[in-house]
C-alpha positions in Angstrom: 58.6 96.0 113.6 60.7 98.6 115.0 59.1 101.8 115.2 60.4 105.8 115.2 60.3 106.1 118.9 62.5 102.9 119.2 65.0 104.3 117.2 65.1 108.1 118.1 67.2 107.6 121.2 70.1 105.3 119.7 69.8 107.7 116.6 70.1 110.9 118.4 73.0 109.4 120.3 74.7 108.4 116.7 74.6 111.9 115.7 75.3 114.0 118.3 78.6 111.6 118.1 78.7 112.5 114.3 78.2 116.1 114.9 81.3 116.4 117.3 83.2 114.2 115.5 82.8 116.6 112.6 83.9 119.6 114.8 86.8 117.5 116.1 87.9 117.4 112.4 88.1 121.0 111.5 90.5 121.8 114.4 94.3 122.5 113.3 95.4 119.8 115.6 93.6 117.3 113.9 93.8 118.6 110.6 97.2 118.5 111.2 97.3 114.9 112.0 95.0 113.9 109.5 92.5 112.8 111.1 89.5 112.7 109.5 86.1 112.7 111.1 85.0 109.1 110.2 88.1 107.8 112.4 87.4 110.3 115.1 83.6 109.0 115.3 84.9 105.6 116.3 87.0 106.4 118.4 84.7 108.3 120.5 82.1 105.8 119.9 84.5 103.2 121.6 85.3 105.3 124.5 81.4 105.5 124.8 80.5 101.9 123.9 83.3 100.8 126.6 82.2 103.2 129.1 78.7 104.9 130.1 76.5 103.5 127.0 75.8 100.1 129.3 73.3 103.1 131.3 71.7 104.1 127.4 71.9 100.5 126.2 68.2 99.1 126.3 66.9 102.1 124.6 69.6 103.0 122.4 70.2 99.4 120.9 67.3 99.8 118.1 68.8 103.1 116.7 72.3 102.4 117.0 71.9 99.5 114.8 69.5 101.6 112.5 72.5 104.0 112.2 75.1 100.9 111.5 72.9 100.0 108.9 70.3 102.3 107.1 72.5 105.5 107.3 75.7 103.3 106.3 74.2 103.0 102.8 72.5 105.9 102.7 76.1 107.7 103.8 77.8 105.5 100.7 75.1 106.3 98.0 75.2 109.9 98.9 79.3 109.8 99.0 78.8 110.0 95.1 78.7 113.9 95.4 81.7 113.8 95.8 83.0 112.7 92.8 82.6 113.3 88.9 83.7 111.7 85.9 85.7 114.8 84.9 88.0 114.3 87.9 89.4 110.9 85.9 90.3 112.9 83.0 93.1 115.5 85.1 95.2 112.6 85.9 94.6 110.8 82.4 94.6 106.8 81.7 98.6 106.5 83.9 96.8 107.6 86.8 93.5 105.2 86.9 95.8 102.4 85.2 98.2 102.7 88.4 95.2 103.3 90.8 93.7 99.8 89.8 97.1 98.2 89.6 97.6 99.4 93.2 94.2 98.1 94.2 94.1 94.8 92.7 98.2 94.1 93.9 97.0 95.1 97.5 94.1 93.6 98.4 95.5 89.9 96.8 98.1 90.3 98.4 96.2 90.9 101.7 94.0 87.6 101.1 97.0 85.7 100.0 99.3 86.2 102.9 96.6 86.6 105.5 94.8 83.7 105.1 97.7 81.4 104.0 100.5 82.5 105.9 98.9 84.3 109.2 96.3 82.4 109.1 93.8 85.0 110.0 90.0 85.0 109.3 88.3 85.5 106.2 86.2 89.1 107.1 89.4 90.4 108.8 91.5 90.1 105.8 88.8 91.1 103.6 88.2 94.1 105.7 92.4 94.9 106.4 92.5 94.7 102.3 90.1 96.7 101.4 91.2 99.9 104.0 94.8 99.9 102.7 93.8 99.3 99.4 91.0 101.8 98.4 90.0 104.2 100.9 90.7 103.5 104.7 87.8 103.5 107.0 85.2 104.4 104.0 86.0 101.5 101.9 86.0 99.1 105.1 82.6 100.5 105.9 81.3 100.0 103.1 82.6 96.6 102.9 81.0 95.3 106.6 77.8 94.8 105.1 78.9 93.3 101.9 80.3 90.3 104.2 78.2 90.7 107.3 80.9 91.4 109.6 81.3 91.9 113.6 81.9 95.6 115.1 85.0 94.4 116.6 87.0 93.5 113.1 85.6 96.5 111.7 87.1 98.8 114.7 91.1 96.5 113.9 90.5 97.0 110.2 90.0 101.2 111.1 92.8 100.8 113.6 95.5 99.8 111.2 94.2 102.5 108.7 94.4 104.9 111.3 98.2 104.0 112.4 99.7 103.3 108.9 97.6 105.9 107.4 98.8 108.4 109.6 102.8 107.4 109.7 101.9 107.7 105.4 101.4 110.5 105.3 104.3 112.1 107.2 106.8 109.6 105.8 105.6 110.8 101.7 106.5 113.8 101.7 110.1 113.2 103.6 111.2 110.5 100.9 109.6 113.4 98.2 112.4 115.3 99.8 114.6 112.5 99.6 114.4 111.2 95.7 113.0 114.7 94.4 117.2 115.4 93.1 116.0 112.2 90.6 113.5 114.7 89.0 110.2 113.7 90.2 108.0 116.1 89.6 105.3 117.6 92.1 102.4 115.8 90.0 104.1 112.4 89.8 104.7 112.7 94.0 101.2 113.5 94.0 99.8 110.6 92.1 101.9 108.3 94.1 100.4 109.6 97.1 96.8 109.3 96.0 96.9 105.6 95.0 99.1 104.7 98.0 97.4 106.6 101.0 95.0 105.2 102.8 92.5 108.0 103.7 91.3 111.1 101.9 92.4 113.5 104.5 95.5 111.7 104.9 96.4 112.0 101.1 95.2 115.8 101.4 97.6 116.7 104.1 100.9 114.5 102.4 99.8 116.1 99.3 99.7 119.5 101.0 103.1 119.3 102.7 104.8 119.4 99.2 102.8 122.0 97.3 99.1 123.0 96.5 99.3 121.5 92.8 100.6 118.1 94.3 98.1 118.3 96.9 95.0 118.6 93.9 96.8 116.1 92.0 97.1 113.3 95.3 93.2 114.3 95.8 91.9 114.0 92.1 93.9 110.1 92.3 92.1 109.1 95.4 89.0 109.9 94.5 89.3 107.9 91.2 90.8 105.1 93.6 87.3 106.0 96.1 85.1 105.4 92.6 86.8 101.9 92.0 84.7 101.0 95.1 81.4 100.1 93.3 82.6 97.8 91.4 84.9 96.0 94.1 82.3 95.6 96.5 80.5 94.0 93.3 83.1 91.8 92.3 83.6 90.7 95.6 80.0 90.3 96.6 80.0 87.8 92.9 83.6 85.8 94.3 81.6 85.1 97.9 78.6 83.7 95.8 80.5 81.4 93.8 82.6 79.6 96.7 81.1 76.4 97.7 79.6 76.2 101.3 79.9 79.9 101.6 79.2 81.5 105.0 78.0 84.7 103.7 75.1 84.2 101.1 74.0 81.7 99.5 76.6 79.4 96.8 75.1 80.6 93.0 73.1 83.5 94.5 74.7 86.9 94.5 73.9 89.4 96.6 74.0 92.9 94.3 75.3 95.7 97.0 72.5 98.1 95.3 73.9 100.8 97.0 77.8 100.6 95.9 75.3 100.6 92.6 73.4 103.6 93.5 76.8 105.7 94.8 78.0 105.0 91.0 74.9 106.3 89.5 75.0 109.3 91.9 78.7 110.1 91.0 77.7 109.9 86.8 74.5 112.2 87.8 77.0 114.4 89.5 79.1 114.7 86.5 76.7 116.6 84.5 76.4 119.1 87.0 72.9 119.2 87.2 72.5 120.8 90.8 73.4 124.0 91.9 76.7 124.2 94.1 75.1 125.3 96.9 72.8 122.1 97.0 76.0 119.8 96.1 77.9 121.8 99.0 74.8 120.7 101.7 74.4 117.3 100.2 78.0 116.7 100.7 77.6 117.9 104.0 74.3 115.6 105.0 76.5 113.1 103.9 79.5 114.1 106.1 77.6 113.4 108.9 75.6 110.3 108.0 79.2 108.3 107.5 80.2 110.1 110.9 77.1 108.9 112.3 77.4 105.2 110.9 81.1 104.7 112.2 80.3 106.1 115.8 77.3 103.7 115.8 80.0 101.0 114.9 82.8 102.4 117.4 79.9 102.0 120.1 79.0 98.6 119.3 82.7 97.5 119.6 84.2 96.4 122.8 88.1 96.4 123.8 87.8 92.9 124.9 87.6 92.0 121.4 90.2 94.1 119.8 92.7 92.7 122.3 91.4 89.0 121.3 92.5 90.1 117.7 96.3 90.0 118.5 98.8 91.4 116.8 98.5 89.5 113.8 96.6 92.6 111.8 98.8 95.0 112.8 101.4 92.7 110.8 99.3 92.2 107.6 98.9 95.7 107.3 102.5 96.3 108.0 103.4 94.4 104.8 100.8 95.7 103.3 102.1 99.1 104.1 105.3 98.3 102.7 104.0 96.7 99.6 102.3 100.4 99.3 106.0 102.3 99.2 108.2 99.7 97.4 105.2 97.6 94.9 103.2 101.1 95.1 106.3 103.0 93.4 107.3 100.8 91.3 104.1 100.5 89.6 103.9 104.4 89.2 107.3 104.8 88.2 106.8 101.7 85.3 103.5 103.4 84.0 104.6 106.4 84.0 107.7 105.7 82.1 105.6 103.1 80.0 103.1 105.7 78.6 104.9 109.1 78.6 
């Protein structure tokens, strides 16, 4: 069994990563980018993983995977803080309606034309799917150990969040600009942009660019799009039990991910706000860094050599997928809007 002093080194590593990731973040230039610290973690990671950690490997390797695993779920369970049931109620029954319309269009659509028409496999489309379609790097995270899957396809899946993510959320508010003469209001923009953006900071800052209100509105929407992650993971975790011969878990035998559980019960205990705001603040923080942590432990494990063996098919599933987002991703929120207003 591995013990503390096995794990220190790797673990200290993981978050020292974490902890300059986290600076990284709060600098203009990347707040300006939208890079959040999760995507910055595994890109330093790599850098490291691909470099010097070869020196660091033997006595790192126990708490790098401790961080990959243990603080992933810890990191998710705790992400509930973040969230309360109040925050579903600002954007009313249009906005959850079109965040699970967005969600549910996206990610079949991923598995459909991945598998059948790129041919790709299974844990890469899974993993592409559910970053465009929920919440970027967070949401593919939390989906590696759901399906067991390599380092490598988790550093593609965060690569195409990272580039469509990012050319998101400077084209939104430019075709705001554009169609804004048709009267779309500032809190309609906004809702578009929280079930369409990938990441949180990415829907902040395209949010942002038009106005404070849209920016609250955009942030309230992806979060409600962030708590639909529970019961995916769920619902996918029940589909890979049921298909014959599965490679992941066993056929009839599902394998509950307790802690997409736990992050729901965490985000309902939030909701009654039981803790002072100082606490939630820190907790928020602790968890901050444990997701930082987790995704650099990743972004170290992950070598180039396998990215480049990807290809380029990825990049094209989640450049459909990224234009499903604009044309399928505004049409739904102009039909429910229009449907029940």
């Amino acid at each position: 069994m591995t013990n503390l002093r096995q794990i220190l080194p790797g673990l200290a590593l993981a978050i020292a990563l974490a902890i300059a990731a986290l600076y990284a973040a709060e600098l203009p230039a990347m707040k300006h980018l939208g890079f959040s610290a999760l995507t910055i973690a595994i890109i330093g990671g790599m850098l490291i993983g691909n470099s010097v950690y070869r020196f660091v490997a033997q006595t790192s390797h126990h708490g790098i995977q401790f961080s990959k695993q243990k603080l992933l779920r810890l990191g998710i369970i705790l992400f509930g803080f973040k969230l309360t049931f109040q925050d579903i109620a600002a954007v009313g029954f249009a906005g959850v309606l079109i965040d699970t319309l967005v969600l549910c269009s996206t990610f079949l659509l991923a598995f459909r034309i991945g598998r059948k028409y790129l041919g790709m496999d299974e844990q890469s489309v899974i993993l592409i799917g559910a970053g465009s379609s929920i919440c970027g790097a967070a949401a593919i995270l939390a989906t590696e150990p759901v399906i067991k899957a390599h380092a490598e396809k988790v550093a593609v899946a965060v690569a195409t969040v990272v580039v469509f993510g990012t050319v998101a959320m400077f084209l939104w508010p430019a075709l705001y600009q554009l169609f804004s003469h048709l009267g779309i209001s500032e809190f309609h923009y906004g809702v578009f942009a929280g079930s369409t953006i990938h990441e949180v900071a990415q829907a902040v800052a395209a949010g942002k660019s038009v106005s404070e209100a849209a920016m609250t509105t955009a942030v309230i929407t992806k979060m409600i799009r962030v708590m639909m992650l529970a019961p995916f993971l769920i619902a996918l975790s029940s589909w890979l039990a049921a298909k014959p011969h599965g490679s992941h878990q066993q056929k009839g035998r599902i394998a509950i991910p307790w802690f997409a559980v736990a992050f729901l019960a965490v985000a309902a205990f939030n909701s009654f706000n039981l803790l002072p705001a100082a606490w939630v603040s820190a907790i928020v923080s602790l968890d901050n860094l444990l997701l930082a942590a987790a995704m650099g432990a990743l972004g170290i494990t992950t070598h180039f050599s396998a990215i480049r063996q990807a290809g380029a098919k990825p990049m094209l599933l989640a450049s459909i997928l990224f234009g499903w987002l604009i044309v399928g991703g505004g049409l739904i929120n102009f039909g429910v809007s229009h449907l029940l207003h």
